[in-house]
C-alpha positions as CSV (number, residue, x, y, z in Angstrom):
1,X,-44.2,67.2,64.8
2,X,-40.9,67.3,64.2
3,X,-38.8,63.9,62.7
4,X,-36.6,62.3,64.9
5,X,-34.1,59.5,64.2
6,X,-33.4,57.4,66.9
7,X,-29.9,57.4,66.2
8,X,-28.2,58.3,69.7
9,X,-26.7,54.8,69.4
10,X,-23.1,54.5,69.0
11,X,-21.3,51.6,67.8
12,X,-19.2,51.7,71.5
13,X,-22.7,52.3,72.6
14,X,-23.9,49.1,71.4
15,X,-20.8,47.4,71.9
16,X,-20.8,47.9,75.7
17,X,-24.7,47.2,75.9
18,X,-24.6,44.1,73.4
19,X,-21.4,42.5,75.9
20,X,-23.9,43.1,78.9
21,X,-26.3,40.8,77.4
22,X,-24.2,37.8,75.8
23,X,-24.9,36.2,78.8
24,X,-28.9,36.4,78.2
25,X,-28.8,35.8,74.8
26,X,-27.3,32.1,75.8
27,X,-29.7,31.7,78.5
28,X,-32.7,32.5,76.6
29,X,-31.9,31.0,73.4
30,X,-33.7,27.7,74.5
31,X,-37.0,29.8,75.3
32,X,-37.7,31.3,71.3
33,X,-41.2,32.7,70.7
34,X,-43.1,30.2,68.3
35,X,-44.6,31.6,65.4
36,X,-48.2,32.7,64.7
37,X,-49.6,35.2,62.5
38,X,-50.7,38.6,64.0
39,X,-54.1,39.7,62.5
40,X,-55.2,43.2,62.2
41,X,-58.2,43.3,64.2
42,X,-58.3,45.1,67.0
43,X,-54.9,46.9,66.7
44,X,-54.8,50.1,68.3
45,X,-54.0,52.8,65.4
46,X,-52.5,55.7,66.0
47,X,-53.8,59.0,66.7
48,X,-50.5,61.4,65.5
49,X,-47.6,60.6,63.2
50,X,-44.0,61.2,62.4
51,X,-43.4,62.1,58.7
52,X,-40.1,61.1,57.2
53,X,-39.5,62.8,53.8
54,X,-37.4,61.0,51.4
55,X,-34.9,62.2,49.0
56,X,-37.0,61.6,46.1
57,X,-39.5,64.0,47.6
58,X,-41.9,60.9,48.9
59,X,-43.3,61.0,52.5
60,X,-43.7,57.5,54.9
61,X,-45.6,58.3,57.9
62,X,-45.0,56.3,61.0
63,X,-45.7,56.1,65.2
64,X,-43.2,58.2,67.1
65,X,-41.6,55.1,68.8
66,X,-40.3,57.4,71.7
67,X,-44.0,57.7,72.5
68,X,-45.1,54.2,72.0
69,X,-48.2,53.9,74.2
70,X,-50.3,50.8,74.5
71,X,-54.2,50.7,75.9
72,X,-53.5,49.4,79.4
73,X,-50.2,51.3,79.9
74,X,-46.1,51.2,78.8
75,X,-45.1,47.7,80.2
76,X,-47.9,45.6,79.4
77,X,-45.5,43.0,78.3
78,X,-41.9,41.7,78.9
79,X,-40.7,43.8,75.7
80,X,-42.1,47.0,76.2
81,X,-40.6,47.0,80.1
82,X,-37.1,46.0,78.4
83,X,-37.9,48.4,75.7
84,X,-37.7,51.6,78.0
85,X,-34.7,50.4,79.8
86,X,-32.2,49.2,76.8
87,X,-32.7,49.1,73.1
88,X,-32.3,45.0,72.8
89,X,-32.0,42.1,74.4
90,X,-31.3,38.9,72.7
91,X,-33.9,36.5,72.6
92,X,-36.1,38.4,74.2
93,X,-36.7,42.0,73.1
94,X,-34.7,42.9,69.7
95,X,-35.1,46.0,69.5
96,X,-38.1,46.7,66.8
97,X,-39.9,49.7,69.1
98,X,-37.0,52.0,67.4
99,X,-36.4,53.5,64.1
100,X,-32.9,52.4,63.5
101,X,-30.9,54.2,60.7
102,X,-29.8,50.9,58.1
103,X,-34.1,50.6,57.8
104,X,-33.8,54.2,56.6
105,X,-31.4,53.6,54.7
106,X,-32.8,50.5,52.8
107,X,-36.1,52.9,52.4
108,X,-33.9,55.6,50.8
109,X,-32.2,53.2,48.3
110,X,-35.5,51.7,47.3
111,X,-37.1,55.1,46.4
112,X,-34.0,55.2,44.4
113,X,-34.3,52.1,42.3
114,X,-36.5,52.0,39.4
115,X,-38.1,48.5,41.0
116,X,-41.5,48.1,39.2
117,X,-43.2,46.8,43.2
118,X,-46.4,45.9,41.3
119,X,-47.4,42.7,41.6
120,X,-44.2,41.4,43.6
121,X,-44.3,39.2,46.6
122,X,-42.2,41.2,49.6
123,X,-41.4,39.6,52.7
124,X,-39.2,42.1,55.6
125,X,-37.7,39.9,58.1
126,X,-37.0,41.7,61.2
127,X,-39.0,44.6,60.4
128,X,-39.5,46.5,63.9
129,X,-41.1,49.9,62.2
130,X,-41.0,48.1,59.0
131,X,-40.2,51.6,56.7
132,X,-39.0,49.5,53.7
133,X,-41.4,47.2,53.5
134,X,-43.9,49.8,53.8
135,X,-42.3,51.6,50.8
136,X,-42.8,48.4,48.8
137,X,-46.9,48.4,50.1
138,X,-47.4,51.6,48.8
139,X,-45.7,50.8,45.5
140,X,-48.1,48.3,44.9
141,X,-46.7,45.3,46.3
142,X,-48.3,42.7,48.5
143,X,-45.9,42.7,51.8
144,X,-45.2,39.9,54.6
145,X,-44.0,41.5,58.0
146,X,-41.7,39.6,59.9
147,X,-41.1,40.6,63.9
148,X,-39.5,38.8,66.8
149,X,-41.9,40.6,69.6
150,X,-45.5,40.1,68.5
151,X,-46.3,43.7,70.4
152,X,-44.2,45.3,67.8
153,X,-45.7,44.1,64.9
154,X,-49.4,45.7,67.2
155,X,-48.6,48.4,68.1
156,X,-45.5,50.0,65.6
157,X,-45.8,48.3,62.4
158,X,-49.4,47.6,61.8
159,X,-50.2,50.8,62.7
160,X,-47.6,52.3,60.6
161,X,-49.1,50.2,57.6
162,X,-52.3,51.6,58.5
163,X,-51.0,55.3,58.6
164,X,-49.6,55.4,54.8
165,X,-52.8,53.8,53.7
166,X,-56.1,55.5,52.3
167,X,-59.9,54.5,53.3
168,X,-60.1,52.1,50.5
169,X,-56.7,50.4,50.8
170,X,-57.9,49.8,54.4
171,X,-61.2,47.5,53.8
172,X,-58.8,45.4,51.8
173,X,-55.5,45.5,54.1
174,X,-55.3,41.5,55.0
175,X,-55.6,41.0,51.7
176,X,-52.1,42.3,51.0
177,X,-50.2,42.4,53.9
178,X,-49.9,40.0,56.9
179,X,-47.9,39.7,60.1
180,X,-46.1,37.0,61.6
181,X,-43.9,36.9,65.5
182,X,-41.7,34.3,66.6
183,X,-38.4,33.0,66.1
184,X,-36.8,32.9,62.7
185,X,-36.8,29.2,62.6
186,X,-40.2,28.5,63.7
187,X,-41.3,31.4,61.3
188,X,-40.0,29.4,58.2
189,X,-41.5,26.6,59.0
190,X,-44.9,28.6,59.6
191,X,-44.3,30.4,56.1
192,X,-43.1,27.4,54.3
193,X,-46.9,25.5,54.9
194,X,-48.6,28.5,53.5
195,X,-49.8,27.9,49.3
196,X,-47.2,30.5,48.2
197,X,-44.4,30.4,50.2
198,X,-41.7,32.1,48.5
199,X,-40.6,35.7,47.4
200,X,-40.0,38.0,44.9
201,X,-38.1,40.7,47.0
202,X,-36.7,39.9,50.7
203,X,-35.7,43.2,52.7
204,X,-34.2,43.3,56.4
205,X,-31.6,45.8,57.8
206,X,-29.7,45.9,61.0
207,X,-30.1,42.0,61.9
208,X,-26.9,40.5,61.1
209,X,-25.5,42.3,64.1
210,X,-25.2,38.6,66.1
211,X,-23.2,36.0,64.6
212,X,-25.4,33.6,66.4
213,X,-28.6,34.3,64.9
214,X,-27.2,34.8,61.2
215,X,-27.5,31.3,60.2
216,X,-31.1,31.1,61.3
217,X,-31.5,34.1,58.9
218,X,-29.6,33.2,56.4
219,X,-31.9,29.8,56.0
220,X,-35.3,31.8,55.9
221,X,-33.3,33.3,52.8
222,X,-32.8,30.2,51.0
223,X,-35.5,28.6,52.0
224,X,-37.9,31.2,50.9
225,X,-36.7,33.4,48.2
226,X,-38.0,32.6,44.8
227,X,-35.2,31.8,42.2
228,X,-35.7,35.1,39.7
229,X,-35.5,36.9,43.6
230,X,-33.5,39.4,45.1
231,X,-32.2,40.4,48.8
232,X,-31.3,43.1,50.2
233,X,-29.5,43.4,53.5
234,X,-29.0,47.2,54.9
235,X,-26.5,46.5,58.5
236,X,-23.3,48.5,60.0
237,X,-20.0,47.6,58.2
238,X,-19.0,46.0,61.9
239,X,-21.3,45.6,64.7
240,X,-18.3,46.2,67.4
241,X,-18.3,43.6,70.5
242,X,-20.9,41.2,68.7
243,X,-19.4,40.1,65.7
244,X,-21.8,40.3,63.3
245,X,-21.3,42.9,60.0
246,X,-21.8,43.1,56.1
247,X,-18.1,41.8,55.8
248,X,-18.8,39.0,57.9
249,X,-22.0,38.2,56.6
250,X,-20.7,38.5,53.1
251,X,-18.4,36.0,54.0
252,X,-20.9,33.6,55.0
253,X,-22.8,34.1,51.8
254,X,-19.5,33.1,49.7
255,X,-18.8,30.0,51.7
256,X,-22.3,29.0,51.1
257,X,-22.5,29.3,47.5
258,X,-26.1,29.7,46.9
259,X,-26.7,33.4,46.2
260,X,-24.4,36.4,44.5
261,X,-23.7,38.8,46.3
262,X,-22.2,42.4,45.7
263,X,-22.6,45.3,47.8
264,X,-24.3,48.1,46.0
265,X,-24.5,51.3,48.4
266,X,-22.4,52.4,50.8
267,X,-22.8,55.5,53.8
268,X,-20.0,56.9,55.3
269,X,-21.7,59.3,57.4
270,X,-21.6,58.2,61.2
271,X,-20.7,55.0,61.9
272,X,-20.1,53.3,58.1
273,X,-23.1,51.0,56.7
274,X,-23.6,49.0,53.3
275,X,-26.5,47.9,51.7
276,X,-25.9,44.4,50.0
277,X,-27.6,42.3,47.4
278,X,-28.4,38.8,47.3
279,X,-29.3,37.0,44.3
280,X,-29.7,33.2,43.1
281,X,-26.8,31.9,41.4
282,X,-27.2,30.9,37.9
C-alpha cells in the first residue's frame, strides 16, 4: 500500500477551522477527560499497514488512519464522529486519528541522532499515531504514550506499537510500554503517584498550537522530566489564528527559567516547522 501523509492541511486551513472552534474549546474546557491508563487487552490490531521509510533507511509501520475502522462501526464514540468531519476540536477530539507532519519530523531527527534509547525512560505526550515514541520502543527504550481521546491510543497507537513489534516483544509489551487518556493536568497527577515518575527523554510535536493549553503542557514538563533529561518539541513556526508556535512557546520557556532551550532543526519545506530542545538548567 502506498504511504500517505496526511498533510492536506494548510496553515489558512487550520486557521479558518481552529477560529470556528474557539468558541468550543471555551465551552468544553470545564468538561476535561480524567485520566486512566489504557491496557492492551482486547485492542483490536490491525490487519494491513502503512510503511513509512526513513531517511536512514529504517522502516515504522503504522494503521492507515484514513481507514481507521473500529469493531462496531466509524462513530462509536464522540471522537471518531468529530474525527470524520474536522481534524480537531478542542477539548474534545485533538486530532490524534492523523499522521501529522511535525511527528514525522521528530521521527526523522531521532533516527538521525546517535541517542543510545537503551535503557531510557520515554514519555510522548500527545502522541495520536505516536511515530516517535515508537522509534524510541524499538530502540530499546521503555515508552509512556500519552493521548487526549482514549480511542486513539485503542485503536491507532496501540496497534501501531503492536505492528513494529515481533512475537516475543509482544508476550512482554505491558512491561515496557503503557497508555494513559485524559487531560494533561489530570494525567500528571496520575503519572506523578506511579514509583518512577519521571523521564529520561520527553517527545511531543504539533501541541503547542493553542496558547491555552501550553501551560498545562509545559507543567507535565517540569513536573516530570528527570534533571539529566531532555525535551524535544517538533510544532509549526506559527500556528496562524490560534496563537500558539515554537517562537511563542520558546518565549514561554525563557520567561520561566527552568529549562535551556535552543532550537536544533529547522524545515522550510511547506509551511516552516522547528524542532526544539529542552533541557534542565544547570
Amino acid at each position: 500500500m502506498a504511504f500517505r501523509f496526511n498533510f492536506g492541511n494548510t496553515a489558512e486551513d487550520l486557521e479558518e477551522k481552529y477560529n470556528e472552534k474557539l468558541t468550543a474549546e471555551n465551552e468544553n474546557r470545564n468538561n476535561l477527560k480524567t485520566a486512566q491508563e489504557i491496557k492492551i487487552q482486547d485492542i483490536t490490531v490491525a490487519n494491513s499497514a502503512v510503511t513509512l521509510q526513513l531517511s536512514n533507511g529504517q522502516t515504522l509501520d503504522h494503521v492507515n488512519a484514513d481507514e481507521v475502522e473500529l469493531a462496531t462501526g466509524r462513530c462509536q464514540s464522540e471522537a471518531t464522529c468529530v474525527a470524520a468531519q474536522s481534524d480537531l476540536v478542542p477539548n474534545v477530539y485533538e486530532g490524534g486519528l492523523k499522521i501529522w507532519e511535525c511527528s514525522v519530523d521528530l521521527t526523522e531527527y531521532l533516527s538521525s541522532q546517535q541517542i543510545a534509547f537503551g535503557g531510557l525512560r520515554v514519555l510522548e505526550l500527545g502522541c495520536g499515531a505516536g511515530l516517535p515514541g515508537i522509534y524510541a520502543y524499538i530502540q530499546g527504550a521503555a515508552v509512556d504514550f500519552q493521548d487526549y481521546n482514549e480511542e486513539v491510543l485503542k485503536s491507532v497507537t496501540i496497534p501501531n506499537v503492536h505492528l513494529n513489534s515481533n512475537e516475543e516483544e509482544r508476550k512482554h509489551l505491558e512491561e515496557r510500554c503503557h497508555f494513559y487518556s485524559g487531560d494533561w493536568m489530570s494525567v500528571q497527577k496520575l503519572l506523578e503517584k506511579q514509583p518512577e515518575c519521571r523521564y529520561d527523554l520527553i517527545l511531543t510535536s504539533e501541541t503547542i498550537y493553542s496558547t491555552v493549553s501550553q501551560g498545562k503542557l509545559y507543567s507535565v514538563m517540569k513536573a516530570l522530566l528527570k534533571q539529566e533529561g531532555n525535551i524535544y518539541v517538533a510544532a509549526k513556526t506559527y500556528y496562524f489564528g490560534v496563537g500558539g508556535g515554537t517562537r511563542q512557546f520558546e518565549d514561554l520557556v525563557k520567561k520561566d527559567g527552568t529549562f535551556s532551550i535552543e532550537v536544533c532543526k529547522t524545515y522550510s519545506d511547506g509551511v516552516q516547522r522547528e524542532i526544539l530542545h529542552l533541557w534542565h538548567k544547570k
